[in-house]
MDTraj code that builds the backbone (N, CA, C; nanometers):
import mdtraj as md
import numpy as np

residues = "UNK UNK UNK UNK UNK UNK UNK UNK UNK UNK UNK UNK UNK UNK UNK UNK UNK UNK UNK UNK UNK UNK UNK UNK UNK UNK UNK UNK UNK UNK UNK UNK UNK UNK UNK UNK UNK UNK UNK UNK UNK UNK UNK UNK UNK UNK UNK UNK UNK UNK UNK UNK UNK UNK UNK UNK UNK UNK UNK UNK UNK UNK UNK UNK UNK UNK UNK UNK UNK UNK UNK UNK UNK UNK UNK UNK UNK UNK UNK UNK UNK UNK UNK UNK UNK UNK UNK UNK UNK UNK UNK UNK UNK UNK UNK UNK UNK UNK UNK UNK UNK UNK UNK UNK UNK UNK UNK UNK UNK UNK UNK UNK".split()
xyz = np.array([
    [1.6156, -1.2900, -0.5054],
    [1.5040, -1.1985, -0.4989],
    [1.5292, -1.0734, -0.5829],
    [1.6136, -0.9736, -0.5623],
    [1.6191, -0.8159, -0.6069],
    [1.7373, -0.9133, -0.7582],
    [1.7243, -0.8075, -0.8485],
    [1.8147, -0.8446, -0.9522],
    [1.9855, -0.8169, -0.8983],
    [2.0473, -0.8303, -1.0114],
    [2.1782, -0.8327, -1.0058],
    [2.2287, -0.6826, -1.0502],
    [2.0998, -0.5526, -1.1155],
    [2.1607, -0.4775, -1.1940],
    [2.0280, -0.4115, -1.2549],
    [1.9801, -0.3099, -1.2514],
    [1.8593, -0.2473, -1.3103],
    [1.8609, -0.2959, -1.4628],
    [1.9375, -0.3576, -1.5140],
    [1.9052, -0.4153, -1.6720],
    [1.8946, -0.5316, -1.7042],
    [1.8512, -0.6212, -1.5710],
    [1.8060, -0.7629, -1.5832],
    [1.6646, -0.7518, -1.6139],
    [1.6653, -0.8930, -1.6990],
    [1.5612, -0.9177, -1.7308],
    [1.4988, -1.0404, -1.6835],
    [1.3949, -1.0769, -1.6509],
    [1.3135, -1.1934, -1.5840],
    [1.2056, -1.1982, -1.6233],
    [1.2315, -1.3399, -1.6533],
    [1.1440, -1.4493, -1.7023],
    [1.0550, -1.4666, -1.5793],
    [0.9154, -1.5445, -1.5644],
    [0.8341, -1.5782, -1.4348],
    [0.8258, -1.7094, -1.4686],
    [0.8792, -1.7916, -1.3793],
    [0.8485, -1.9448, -1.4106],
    [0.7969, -2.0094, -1.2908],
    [0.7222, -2.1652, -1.2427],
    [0.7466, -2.2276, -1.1476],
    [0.8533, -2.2580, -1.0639],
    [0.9683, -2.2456, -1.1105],
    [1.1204, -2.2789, -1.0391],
    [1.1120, -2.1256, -0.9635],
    [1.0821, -2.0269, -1.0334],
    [1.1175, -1.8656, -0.9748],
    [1.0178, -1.8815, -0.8794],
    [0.8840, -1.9363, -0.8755],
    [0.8221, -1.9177, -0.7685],
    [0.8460, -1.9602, -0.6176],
    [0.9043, -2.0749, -0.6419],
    [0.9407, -2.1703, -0.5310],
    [1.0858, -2.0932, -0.5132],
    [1.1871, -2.0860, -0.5796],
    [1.3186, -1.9993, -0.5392],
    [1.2861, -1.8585, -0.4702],
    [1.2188, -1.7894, -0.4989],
    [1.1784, -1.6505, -0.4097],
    [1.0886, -1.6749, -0.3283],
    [1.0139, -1.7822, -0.2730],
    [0.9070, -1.7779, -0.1492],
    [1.0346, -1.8601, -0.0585],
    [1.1323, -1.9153, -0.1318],
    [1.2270, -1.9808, 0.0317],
    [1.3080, -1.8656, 0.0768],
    [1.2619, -1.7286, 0.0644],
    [1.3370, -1.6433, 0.1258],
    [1.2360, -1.5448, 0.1902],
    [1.1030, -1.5985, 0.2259],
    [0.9966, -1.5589, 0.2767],
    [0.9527, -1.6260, 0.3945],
    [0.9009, -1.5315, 0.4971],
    [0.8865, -1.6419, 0.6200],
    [0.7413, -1.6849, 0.5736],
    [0.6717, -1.7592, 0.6836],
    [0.5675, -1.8301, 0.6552],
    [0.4578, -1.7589, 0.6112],
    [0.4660, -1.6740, 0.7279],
    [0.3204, -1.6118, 0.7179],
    [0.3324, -1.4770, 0.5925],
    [0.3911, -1.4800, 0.5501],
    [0.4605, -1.3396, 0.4142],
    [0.3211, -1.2888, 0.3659],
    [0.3075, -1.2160, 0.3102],
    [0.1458, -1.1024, 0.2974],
    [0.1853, -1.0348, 0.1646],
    [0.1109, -1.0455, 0.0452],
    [0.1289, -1.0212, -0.0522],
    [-0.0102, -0.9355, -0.0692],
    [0.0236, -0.8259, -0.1494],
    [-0.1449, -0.7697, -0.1868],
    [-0.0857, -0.7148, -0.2945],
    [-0.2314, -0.6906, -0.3419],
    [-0.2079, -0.6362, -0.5293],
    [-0.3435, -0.6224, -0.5250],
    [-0.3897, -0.5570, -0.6351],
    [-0.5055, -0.4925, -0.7066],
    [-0.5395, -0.6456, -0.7702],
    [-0.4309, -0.6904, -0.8377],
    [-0.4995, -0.8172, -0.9454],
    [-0.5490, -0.9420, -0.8483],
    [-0.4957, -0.9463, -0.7343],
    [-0.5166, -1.0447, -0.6097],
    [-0.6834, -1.0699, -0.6317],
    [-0.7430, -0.9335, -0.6380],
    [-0.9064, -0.9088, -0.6955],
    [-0.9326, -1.0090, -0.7859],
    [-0.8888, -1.0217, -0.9109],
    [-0.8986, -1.0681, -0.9982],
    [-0.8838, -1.2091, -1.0486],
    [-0.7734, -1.2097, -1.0005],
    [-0.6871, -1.3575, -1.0206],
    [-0.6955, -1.4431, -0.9006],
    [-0.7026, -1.4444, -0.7816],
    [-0.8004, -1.5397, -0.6546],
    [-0.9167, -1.5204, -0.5942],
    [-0.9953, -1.3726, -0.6554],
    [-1.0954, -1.3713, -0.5918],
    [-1.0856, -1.3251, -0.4327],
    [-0.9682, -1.2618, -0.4076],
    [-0.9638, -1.2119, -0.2663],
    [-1.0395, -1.0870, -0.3177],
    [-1.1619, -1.0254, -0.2214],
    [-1.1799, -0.8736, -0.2062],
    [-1.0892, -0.7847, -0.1694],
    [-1.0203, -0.8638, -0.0727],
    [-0.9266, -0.7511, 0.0404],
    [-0.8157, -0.7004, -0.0603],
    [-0.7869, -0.7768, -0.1588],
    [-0.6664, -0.7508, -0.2737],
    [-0.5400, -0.8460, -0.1582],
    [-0.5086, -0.8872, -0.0245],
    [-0.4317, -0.9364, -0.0203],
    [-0.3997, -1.0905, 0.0656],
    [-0.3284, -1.2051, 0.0736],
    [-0.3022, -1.3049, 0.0591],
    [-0.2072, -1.2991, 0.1514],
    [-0.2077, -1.4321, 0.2339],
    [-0.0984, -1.4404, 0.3078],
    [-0.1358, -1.5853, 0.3629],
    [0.0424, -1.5905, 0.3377],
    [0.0861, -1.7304, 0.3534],
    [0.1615, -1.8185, 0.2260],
    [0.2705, -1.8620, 0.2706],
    [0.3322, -1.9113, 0.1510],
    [0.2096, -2.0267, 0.0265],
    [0.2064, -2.1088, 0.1035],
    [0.1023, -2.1907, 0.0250],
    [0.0043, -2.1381, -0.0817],
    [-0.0469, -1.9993, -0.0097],
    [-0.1708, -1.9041, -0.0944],
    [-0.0747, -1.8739, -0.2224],
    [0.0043, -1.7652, -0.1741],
    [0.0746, -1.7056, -0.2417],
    [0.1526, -1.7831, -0.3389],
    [0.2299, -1.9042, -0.3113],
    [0.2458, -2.0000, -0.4471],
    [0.1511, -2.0539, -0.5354],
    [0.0337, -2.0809, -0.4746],
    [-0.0960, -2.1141, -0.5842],
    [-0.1520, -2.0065, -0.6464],
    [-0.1740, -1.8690, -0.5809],
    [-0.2371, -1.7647, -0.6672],
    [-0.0851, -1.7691, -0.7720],
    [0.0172, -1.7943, -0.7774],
    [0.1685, -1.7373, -0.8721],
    [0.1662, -1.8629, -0.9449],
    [0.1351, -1.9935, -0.9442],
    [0.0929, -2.0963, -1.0473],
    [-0.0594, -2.0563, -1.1305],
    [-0.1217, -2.0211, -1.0378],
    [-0.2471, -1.9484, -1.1325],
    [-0.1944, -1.8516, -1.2595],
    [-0.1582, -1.7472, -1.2041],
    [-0.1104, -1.6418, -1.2975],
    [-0.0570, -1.6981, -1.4332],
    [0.1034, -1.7896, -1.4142],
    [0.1489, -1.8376, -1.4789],
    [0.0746, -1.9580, -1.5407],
    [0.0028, -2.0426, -1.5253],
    [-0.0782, -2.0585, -1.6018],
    [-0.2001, -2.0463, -1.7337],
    [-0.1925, -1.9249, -1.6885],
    [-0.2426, -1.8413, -1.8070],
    [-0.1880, -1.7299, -1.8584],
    [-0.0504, -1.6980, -1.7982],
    [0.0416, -1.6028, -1.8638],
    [0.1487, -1.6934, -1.8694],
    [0.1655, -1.7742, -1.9635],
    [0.3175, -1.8694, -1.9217],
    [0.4379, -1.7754, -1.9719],
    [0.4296, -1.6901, -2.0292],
    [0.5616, -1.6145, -2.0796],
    [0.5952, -1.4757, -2.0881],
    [0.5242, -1.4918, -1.8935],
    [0.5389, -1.3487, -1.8112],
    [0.6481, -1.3194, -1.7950],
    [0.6996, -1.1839, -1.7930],
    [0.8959, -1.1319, -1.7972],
    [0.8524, -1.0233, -1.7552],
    [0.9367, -0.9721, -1.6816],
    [0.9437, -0.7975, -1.6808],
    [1.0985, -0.7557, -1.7030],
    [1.1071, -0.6200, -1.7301],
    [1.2356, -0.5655, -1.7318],
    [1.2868, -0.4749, -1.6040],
    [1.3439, -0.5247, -1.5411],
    [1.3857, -0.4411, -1.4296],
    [1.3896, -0.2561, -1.4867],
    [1.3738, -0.1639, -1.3777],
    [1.4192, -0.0375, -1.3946],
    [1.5449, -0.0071, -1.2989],
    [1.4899, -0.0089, -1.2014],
    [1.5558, 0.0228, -1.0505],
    [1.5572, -0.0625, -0.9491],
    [1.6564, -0.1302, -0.8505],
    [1.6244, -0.1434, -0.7289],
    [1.6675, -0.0716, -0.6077],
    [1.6041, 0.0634, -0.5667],
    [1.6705, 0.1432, -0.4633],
    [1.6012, 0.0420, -0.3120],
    [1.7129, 0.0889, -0.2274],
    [1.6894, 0.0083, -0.0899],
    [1.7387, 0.0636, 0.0141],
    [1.6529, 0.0414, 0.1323],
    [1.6670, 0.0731, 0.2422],
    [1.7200, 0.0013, 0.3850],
    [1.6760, 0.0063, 0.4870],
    [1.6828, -0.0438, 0.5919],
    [1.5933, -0.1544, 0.5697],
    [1.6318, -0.3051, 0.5884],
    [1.4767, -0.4083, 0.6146],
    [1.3897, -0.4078, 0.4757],
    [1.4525, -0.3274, 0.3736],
    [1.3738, -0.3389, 0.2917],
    [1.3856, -0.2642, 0.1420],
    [1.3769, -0.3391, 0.0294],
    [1.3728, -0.2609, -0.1533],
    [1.3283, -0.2788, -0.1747],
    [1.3052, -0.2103, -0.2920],
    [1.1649, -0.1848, -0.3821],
    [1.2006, -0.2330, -0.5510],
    [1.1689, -0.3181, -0.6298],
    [1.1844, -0.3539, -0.7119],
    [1.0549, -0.2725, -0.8485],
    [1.1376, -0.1716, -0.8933],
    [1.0489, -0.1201, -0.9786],
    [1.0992, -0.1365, -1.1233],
    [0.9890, -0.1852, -1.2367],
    [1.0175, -0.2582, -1.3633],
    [0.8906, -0.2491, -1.4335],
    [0.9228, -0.2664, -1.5529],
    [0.8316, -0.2765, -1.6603],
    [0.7602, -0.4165, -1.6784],
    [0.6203, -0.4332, -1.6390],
    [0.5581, -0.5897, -1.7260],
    [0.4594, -0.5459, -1.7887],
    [0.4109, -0.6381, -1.7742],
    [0.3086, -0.6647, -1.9279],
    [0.2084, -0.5179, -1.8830],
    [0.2075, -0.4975, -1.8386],
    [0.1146, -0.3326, -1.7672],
    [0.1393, -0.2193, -1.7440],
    [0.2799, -0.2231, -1.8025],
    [0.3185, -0.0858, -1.7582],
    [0.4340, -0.0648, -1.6396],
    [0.4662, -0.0039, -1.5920],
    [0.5325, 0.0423, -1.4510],
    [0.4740, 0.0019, -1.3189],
    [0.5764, -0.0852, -1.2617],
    [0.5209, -0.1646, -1.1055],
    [0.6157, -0.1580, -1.0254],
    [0.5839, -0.1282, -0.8941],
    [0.6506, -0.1427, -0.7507],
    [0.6526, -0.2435, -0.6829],
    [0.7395, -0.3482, -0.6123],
    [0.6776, -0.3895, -0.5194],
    [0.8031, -0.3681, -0.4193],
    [0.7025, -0.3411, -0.2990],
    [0.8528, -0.2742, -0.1787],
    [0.8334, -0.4020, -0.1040],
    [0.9604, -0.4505, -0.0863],
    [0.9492, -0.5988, 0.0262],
    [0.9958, -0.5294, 0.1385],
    [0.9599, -0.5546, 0.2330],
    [0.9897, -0.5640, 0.4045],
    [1.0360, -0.6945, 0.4705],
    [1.1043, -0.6839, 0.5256],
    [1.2131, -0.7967, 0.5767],
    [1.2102, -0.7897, 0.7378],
    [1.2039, -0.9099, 0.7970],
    [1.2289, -0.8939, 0.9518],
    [1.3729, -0.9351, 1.0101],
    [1.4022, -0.9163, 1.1150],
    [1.5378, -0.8926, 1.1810],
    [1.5987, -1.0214, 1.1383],
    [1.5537, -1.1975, 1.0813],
    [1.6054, -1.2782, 1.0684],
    [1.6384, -1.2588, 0.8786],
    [1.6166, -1.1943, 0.8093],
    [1.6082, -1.1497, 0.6877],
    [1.5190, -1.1968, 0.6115],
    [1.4075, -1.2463, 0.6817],
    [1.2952, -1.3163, 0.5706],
    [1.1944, -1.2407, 0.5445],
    [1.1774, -1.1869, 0.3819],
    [1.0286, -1.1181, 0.3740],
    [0.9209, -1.1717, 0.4729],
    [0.8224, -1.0188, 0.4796],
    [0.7233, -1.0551, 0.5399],
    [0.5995, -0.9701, 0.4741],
    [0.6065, -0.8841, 0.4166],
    [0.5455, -0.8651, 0.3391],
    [0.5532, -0.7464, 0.2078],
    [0.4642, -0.8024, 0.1136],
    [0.5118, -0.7115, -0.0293],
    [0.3316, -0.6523, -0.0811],
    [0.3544, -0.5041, -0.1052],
    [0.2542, -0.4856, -0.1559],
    [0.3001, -0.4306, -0.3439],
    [0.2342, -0.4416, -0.4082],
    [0.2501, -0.4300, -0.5589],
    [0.1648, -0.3096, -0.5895],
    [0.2647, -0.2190, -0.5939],
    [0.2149, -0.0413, -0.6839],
    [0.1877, -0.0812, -0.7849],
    [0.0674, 0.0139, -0.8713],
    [0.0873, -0.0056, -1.0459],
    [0.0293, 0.1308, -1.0721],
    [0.1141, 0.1491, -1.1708],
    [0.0901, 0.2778, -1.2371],
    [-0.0589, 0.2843, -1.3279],
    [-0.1488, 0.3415, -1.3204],
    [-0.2830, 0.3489, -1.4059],
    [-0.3339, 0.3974, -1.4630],
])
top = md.Topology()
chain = top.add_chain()
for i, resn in enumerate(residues, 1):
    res = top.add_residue(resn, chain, resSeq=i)
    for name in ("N", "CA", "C"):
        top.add_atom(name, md.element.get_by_symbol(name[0]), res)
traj = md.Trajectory(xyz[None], top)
């Protein structure tokens, strides 16, 4: 999930999707602004592994050679924040973790 080092770089592939949702419990809650956009949720957010792997095959489907550059990962109790450069500029997303260590939910900052 979090990088190895604020100067990793990542690629977005199908393998990455399925490798970071098996460290998510079921019901995991994802929201974003693009959620709007890219599934047609109003609410901006999604929940449930299944959703959340098909809206992330969507994406990549029409972005196949999505990457970002890590900046920072500062962290807390239950929970870090992975902030990095993609195709948009400067993004957050703070994961929250429950007492068994499985995300449960991530919302996605973007700078505008």
């Amino acid at each position: 999930m979090p990088p190895r080092n604020a100067n990793d770089s990542r690629s977005f592939t199908p393998h990455w999707v399925d490798a970071s949702l098996a460290h998510c419990n079921h019901d995991f809650e994802s929201s974003s602004p693009f959620t709007r956009q890219c599934a047609g949720e109003h609410s901006g957010k999604l929940t449930g592994i299944a959703a959340i792997s098909a809206y992330w095959r969507t994406i990549l489907s029409h972005v196949p050679n999505l990457h970002c550059q890590f900046v920072d990962v500062p962290a807390s109790i239950r929970c870090f924040t992975t902030l990095y450069r993609g195709h948009r500029d400067l993004l957050a997303e703070v994961f929250d973790f429950n007492a068994g260590g499985l995300a449960v939910r991530v919302p996605a900052l973007y700078v505008e």
